[in-house]
C-alpha positions in Angstrom: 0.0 0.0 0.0 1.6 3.4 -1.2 1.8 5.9 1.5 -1.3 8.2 0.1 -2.6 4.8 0.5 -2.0 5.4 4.4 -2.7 9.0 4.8 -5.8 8.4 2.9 -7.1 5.5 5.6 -5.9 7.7 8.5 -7.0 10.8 6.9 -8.8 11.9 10.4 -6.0 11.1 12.8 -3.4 13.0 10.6 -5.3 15.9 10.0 -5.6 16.2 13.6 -1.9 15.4 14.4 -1.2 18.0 12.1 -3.4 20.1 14.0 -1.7 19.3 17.0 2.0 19.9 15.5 0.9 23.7 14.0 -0.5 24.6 17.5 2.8 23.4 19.5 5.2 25.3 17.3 2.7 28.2 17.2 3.4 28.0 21.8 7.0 27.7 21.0 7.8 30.3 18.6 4.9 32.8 19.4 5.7 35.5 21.9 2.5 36.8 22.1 -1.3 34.2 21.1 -3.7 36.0 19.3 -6.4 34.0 21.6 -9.1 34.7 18.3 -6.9 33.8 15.3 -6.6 30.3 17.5 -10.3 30.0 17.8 -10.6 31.1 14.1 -8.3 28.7 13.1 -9.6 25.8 15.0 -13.2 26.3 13.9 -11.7 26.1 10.6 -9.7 23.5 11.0 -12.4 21.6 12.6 -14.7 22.2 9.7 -11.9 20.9 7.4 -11.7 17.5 9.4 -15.3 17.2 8.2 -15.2 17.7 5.1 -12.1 15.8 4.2 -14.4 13.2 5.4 -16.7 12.8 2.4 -13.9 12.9 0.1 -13.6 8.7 -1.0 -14.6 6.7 1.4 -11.5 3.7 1.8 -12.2 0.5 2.9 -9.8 -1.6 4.1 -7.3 -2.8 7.0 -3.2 -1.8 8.1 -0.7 -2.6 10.1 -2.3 -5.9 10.5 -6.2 -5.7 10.8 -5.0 -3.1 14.2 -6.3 -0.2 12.3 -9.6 -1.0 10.1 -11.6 1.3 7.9 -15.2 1.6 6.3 -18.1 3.3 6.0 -19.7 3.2 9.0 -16.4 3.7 10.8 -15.5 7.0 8.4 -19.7 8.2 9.4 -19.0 7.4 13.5 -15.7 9.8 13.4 -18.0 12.8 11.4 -20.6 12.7 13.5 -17.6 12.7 16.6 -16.0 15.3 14.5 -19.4 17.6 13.7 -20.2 17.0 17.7 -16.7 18.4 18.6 -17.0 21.4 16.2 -20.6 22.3 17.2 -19.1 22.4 21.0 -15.9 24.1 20.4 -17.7 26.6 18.6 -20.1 26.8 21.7 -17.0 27.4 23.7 -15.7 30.0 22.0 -16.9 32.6 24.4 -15.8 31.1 27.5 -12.1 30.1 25.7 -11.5 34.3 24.7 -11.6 34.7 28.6 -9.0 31.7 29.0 -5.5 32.3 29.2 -4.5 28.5 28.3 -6.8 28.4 25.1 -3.8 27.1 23.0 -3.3 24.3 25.5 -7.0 23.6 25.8 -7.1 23.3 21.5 -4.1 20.7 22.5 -5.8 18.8 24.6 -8.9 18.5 22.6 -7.1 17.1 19.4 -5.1 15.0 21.7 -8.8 13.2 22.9 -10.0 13.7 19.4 -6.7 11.7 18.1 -7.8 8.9 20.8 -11.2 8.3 19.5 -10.5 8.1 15.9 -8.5 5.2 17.0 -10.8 3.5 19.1 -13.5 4.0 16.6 -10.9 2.1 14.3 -9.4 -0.2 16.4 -9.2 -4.0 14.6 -7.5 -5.3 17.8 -7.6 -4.9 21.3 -4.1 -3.6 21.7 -4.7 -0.7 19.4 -8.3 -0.5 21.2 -6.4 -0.2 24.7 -4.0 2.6 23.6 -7.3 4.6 21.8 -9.2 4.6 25.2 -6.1 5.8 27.1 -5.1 8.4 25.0 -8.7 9.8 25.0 -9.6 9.4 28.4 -6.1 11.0 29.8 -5.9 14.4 28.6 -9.8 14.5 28.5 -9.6 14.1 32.7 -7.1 17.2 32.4 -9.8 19.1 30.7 -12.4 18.2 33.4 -9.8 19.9 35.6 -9.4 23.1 32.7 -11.3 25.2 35.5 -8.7 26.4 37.6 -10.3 29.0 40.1 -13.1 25.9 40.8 -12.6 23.7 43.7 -15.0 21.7 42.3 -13.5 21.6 38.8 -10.2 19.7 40.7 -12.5 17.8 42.5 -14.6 16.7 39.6 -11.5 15.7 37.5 -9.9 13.7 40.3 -13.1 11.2 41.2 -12.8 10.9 37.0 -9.3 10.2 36.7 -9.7 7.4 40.2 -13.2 5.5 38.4 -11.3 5.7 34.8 -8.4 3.7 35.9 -10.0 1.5 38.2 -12.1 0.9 34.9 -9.3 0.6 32.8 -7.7 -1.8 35.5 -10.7 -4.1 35.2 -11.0 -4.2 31.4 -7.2 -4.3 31.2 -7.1 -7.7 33.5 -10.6 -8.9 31.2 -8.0 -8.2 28.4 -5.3 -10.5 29.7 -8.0 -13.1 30.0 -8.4 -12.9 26.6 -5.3 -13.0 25.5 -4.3 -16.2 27.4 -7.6 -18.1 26.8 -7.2 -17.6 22.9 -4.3 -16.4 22.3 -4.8 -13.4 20.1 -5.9 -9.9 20.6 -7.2 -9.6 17.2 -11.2 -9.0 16.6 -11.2 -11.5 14.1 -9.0 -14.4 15.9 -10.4 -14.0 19.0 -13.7 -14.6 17.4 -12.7 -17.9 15.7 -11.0 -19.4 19.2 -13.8 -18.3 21.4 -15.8 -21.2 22.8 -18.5 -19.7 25.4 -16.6 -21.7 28.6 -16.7 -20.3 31.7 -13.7 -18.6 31.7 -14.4 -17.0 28.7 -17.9 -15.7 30.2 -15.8 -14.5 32.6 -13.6 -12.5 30.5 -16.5 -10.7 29.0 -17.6 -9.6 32.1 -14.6 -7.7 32.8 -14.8 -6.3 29.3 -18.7 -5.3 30.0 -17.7 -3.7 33.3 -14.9 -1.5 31.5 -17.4 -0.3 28.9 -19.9 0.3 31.8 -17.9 2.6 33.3 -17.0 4.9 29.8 -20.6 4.9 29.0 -21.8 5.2 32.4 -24.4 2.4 32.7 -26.1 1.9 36.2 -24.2 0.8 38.5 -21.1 2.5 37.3 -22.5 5.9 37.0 -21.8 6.8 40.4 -19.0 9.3 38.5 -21.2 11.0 36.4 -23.2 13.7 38.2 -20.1 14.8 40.2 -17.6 15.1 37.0 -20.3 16.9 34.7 -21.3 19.6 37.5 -18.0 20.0 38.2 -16.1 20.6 34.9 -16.4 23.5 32.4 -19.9 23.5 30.4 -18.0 22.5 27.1 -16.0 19.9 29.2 -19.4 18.4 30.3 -20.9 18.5 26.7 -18.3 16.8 25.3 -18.4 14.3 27.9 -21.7 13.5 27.4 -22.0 13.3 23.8 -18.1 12.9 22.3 -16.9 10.6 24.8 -20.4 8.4 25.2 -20.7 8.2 21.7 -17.1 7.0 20.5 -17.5 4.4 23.4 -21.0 3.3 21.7 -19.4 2.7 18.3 -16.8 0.7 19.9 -18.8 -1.3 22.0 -21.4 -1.9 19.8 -18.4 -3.4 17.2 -17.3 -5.6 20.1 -19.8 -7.1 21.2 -21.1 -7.9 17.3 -17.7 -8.8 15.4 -15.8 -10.6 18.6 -18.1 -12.1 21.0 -21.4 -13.3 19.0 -20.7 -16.7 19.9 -21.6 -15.3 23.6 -24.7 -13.0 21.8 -27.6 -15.2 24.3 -25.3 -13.9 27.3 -24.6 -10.6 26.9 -28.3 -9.8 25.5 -29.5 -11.0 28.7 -27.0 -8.8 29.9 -28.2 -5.5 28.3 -31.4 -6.1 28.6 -31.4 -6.3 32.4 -28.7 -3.2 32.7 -31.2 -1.4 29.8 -34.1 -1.9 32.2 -32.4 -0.7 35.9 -30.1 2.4 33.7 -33.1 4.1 32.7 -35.3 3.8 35.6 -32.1 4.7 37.8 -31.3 7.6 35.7 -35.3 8.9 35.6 -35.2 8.5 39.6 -32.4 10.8 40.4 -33.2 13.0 37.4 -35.9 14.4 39.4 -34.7 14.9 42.2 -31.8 17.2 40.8 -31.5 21.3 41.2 -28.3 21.9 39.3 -29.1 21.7 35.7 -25.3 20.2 35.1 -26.9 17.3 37.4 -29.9 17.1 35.4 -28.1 16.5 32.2 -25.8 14.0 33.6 -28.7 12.1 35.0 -31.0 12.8 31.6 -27.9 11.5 29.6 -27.5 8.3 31.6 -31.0 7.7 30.8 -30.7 8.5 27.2 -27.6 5.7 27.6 -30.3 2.9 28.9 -32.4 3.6 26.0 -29.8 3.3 23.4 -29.1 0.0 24.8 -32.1 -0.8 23.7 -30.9 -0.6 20.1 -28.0 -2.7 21.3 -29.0 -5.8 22.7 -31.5 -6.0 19.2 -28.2 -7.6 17.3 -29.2 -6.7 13.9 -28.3 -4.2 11.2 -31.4 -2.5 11.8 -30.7 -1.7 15.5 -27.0 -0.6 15.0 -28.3 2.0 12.1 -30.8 2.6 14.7 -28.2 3.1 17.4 -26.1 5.5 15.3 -28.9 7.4 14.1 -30.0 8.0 17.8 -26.4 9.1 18.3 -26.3 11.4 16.0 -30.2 13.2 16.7 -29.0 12.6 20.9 -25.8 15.3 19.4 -28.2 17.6 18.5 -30.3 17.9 21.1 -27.9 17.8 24.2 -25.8 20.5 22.4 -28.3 22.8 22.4 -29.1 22.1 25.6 -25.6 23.1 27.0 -25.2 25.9 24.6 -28.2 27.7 26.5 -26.5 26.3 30.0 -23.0 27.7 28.7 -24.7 31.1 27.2 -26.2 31.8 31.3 -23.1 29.8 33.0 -20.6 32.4 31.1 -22.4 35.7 32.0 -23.4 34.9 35.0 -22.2 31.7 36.6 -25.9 30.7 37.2 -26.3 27.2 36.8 -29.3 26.2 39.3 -32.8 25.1 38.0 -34.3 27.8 40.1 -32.5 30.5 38.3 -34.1 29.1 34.9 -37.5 30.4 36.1 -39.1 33.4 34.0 -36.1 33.0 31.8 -39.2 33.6 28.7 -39.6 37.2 29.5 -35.9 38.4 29.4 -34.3 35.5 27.3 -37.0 33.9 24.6 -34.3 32.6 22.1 -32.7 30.9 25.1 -36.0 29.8 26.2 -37.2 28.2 23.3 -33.8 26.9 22.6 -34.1 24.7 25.4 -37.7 23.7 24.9 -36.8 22.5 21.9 -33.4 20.6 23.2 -35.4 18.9 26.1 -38.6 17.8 24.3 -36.3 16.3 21.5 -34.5 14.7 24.8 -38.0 13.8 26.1 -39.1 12.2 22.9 -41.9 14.2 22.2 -43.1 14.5 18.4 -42.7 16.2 16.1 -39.1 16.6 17.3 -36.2 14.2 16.4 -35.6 12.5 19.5 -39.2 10.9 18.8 -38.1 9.4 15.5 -34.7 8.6 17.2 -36.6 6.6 20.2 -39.4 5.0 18.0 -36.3 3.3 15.7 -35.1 2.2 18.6 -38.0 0.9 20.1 -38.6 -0.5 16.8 -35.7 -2.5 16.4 -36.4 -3.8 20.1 -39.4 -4.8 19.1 -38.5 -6.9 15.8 -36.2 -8.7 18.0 -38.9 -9.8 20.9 -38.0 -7.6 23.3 -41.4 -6.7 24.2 -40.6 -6.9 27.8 -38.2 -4.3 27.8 -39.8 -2.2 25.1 -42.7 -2.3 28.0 -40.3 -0.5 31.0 -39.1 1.8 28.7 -42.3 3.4 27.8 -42.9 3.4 31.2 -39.9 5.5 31.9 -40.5 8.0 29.0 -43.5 8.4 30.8 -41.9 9.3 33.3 -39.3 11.4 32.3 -41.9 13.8 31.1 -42.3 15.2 35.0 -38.6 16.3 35.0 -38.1 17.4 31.9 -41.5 19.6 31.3 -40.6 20.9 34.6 -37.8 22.9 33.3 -39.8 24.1 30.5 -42.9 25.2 33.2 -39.7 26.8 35.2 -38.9 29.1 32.0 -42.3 30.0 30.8 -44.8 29.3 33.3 -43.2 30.3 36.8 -42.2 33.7 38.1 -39.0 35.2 39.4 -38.8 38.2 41.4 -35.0 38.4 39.9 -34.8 36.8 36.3 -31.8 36.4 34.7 -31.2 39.7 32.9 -31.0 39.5 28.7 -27.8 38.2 27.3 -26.2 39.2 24.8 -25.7 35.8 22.3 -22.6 35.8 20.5 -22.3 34.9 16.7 -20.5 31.4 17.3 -22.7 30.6 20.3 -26.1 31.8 18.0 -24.6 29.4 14.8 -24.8 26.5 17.0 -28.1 27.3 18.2 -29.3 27.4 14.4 -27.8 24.1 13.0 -29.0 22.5 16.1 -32.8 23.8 15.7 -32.5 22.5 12.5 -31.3 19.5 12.9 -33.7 18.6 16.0 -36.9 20.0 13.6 -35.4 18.7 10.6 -33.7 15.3 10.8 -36.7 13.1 11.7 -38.5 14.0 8.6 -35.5 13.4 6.1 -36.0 10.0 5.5 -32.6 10.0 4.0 -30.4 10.2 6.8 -31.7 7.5 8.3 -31.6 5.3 5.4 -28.0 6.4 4.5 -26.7 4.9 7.9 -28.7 1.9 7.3 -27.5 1.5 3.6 -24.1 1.4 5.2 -21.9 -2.1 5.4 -21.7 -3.0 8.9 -20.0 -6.3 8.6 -22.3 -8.4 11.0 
C-alpha cells in the first residue's frame, strides 16, 4: 500500500496530528497568542476534518487488521467530528476569557486523536491505547477550570473511576489474550468457545465499557464530573466521549463475541431496564441543571441499549442514528447552559425560572433541546426513540420495550418541569437579557435544524442503514 494509501485510511488522525503539530510550534515560537486567530483557526480546521471526510470513502485494513476502515467507521468519526465542532464553537466565548486556550485546543485534538483510533481499532491492543489516550488528557480538561474547587475535584473522582475501569478491562483483556491467544477481533472470534472462563472475561470487558458509558451501576461518577467541569468539558463528555464508546462497543460485542450474543443480550437487557429507571429517579430529584443532564444522559444511555442488545443491522443503524439526533439535542441544551453559566455563573434550575420574558431565544432553545430529549413528536428524538424501540421490538424484546415506555413516561415530569420553570413560573430576579454571540447563536441554528429537521429526512436515516456494517 503506497503511502497516500495510508494518509488516505488515517486521513482523520493525521489531520488532527497535524493540527496538533501547528499549535505546538505556534506555543513555541509565538511571543504573544492572538487567543481569536486560534479560535478562528480551530473552527476552521475543525470544519476541514469534516469535510475531508466525504472525500472517498476507503475500505480496508493496516498494520495488520490493528487499524480498520469503512463506511460506517468514516460516518461514526464525522458525527464525533461535527459534535466536537458544534461544541468548540459553543465554547468560543468562555475560551476568549482563557489564558490557556492554545493548551485547551491541544488537549482537545489530543482526545480527538484517541477516538479516531478507538472507533478504528481492529485489535484490542490498538483498542487499549485509543481509550487511554482519549480518556487521559480529557480528565485534564475536566480539571481546565482552575479557580473551581470543584473543577479539581470533579476531574480527580474521574481520573480514580477511569483507571480503576481501565484496570478491570485491562485484567478482562489478559484473560483474553491467554484463553485464545490473540488480541485480534477476528482471531479471538474464531478461538472463542463460550466456557466459563471466557464468560468471565466478558464480564470484565462489560464492566470497563460500563464505566466509559456510564451504565447503572457504574455511573456513580457521572453527576459529580459533569457539575463540576467546564460546560463545554461536560458537553463533550456526554456526547463525544459516550458516543465514541457506543461505536466501539457496539463493534465488540457484534464482530468478537457473538458466539456469547444469548449472554450478553441477557446482559443488556437487564442493565437497559435498571439504567433508565435509575437515571429517571435521580433526574428528578436534581437542582443543578449540570446534574440534570448527567442524570437525563445516563437515561438516554439505557435507551440506546435498547438498540444494542437488538443484534441486527437494523438496530445498530438505529443506534447511530440515535447518536447522531442525541448530538443535536444535548448540544443545544448546553449551549443555552454555557450562554447563562458564562455571563453569570448561574447554573441552578431555580435560576431558569421566568427566563421567557428576558431571554425567549434561550427559552425556546431549550424547549426544543429537552422535548427532542423527552421524545416528544414532532421533534427528532421521537423518531430517534421509536427506531429504537422498533428494532427492540422486531427482536422480541417486548418486555423491555414495555419498561421503557414506562420511563419516558416518566421522564416527562422532570423534563417539562424545566420548560414550566422558563415560561410558566415567576422570578422576582430573572436572569437579565444576554447578549448571544455569533458562534454561540450558529450553534443554536444548525441544532434547531437539525432537531426540527432530521426526523423528517427520511434520507439520513436510510443512509446509515444502507451502510456495510459487517455483522
Amino acid at each position: 500500500m503506497s503511502l497516500l494509501n495510508y494518509i488516505s485510511m488515517m486521513r482523520f488522525e493525521v489531520f488532527a496530528l497535524g493540527i496538533i503539530v501547528l499549535l505546538l510550534l505556534v506555543k513555541i515560537f509565538s511571543e504573544k497568542l492572538n487567543t481569536s486567530f486560534i479560535l478562528g483557526f480551530i473552527n476552521v480546521a475543525l470544519v476541514g476534518l469534516l469535510v475531508a471526510g466525504f472525500i472517498g470513502h476507503p475500505h480496508g485494513n493496516i498494520f495488520g487488521r490493528m487499524f480498520l476502515n469503512d463506511g460506517t467507521i468514516m460516518l461514526e468519526k464525522q458525527i464525533i467530528t461535527f459534535a466536537t465542532l458544534l461544541i468548540f464553537l459553543q465554547a468560543n466565548f468562555w475560551l476568549k476569557k482563557q489564558e490557556n486556550c492554545l493548551e485547551f485546543c491541544l488537549l482537545l485534538f489530543s482526545v480527538l486523536i484517541g477516538m479516531y483510533f478507538l472507533v478504528s481499532s481492529g485489535n484490542f491492543l490498538m483498542f487499549y491505547l485509543g481509550l487511554e489516550m482519549a480518556t487521559i488528557p480529557l480528565a485534564a480538561l475536566a480539571a481546565f477550570d482552575f479557580g473551581r474547587m470543584r473543577s479539581a475535584e470533579g476531574a480527580g473522582k474521574m481520573i480514580l473511576s477511569s483507571a480503576f475501569s481501565s484496570a478491570i478491562l485491562l485484567f478482562g483483556l489478559s484473560l483474553i489474550y491467554g484463553t485464545t491467544g490473540s488480541l485480534d477481533f477476528n482471531e479471538v472470534r474464531d478461538a472463542y468457545s463460550s466456557s466459563a472462563l471466557q464468560l468471565f472475561t466478558l464480564a470484565f470487558v462489560f464492566v470497563g465499557f460500563a464505566f466509559k458509558i456510564s451504565i447503572v451501576p457504574f455511573h456513580l461518577w457521572t453527576a459529580d464530573v459533569y457539575e463540576g467541569s467546564p460546560v463545554a468539558v461536560t458537553s463533550f463528555l456526554s456526547v463525544v466521549s459516550k458516543g465514541a464508546s457506543l461505536f466501539i462497543f457496539m463493534t465488540v460485542l457484534y464482530r468478537v463475541f457473538p458466539m456469547a450474543q444469548e449472554t450478553w443480550v441477557h446482559i443488556l437487557v437487564l442493565l437497559s431496564a435498571i439504567t433508565m429507571t435509575i437515571g429517571n429517579l435521580f433526574a428528578m430529584r436534581q437542582t443543578n441543571i449540570k446534574r440534570f443532564l448527567a442524570f437525563s444522559s445516563i437515561t438516554q444511555a439505557g435507551y440506546i441499549l435498547i438498540g444494542v442488545a437488538a443484534t441486527s443491522s437494523l438496530s445498530m443503524a438505529s443506534v447511530i442514528y440515535f447518536i447522531l439526533i442525541y448530538t443535536f439535542s444535548n448540544i443545544c441544551a448546553f449551549t443555552v447552559v454555557s450562554i447563562i453559566s458564562d455571563r453569570n455563573g448561574k447554573e441552578d434550575i431555580d435560576d431558569y425560572k421566568g427566563l421567557y420574558k428576558t431571554n425567549p431565544l434561550l427559552s425556546i432553545a431549550m424547549m426544543l433541546a429537552v422535548f427532542s430529549l423527552a421524545g416528544i413528536p414532532p421533534t427528532a428524538g421521537f423518531f430517534g426513540k421509536l427506531f429504537l424501540l422498533t428494532s427492540g421490538a422486531s427482536s422480541g424484546l417486548i418486555a423491555l420495550i414495555i419498561i421503557a415506555s414506562l420511563n419516558m413516561i416518566v421522564s416527562l415530569y422532570y423534563y417539562l418541569k424545566i420548560v414550566k420553570a422558563m415560561f410558566v413560573d415567576k422570578n422576582e430576579s430573572p436572569i437579565e437579557k444576554i447578549s448571544i454571540d455569533i458562534s454561540a447563536k450558529t450553534v443554536l441554528i444548525i441544532c434547531f435544524v437539525g432537531i426540527l429537521a432530521v426526523g423528517f429526512i427520511s434520507f439520513v436515516f436510510e443512509y446509515i442503514h444502507s451502510l456495510s456494517f459487517g455483522l
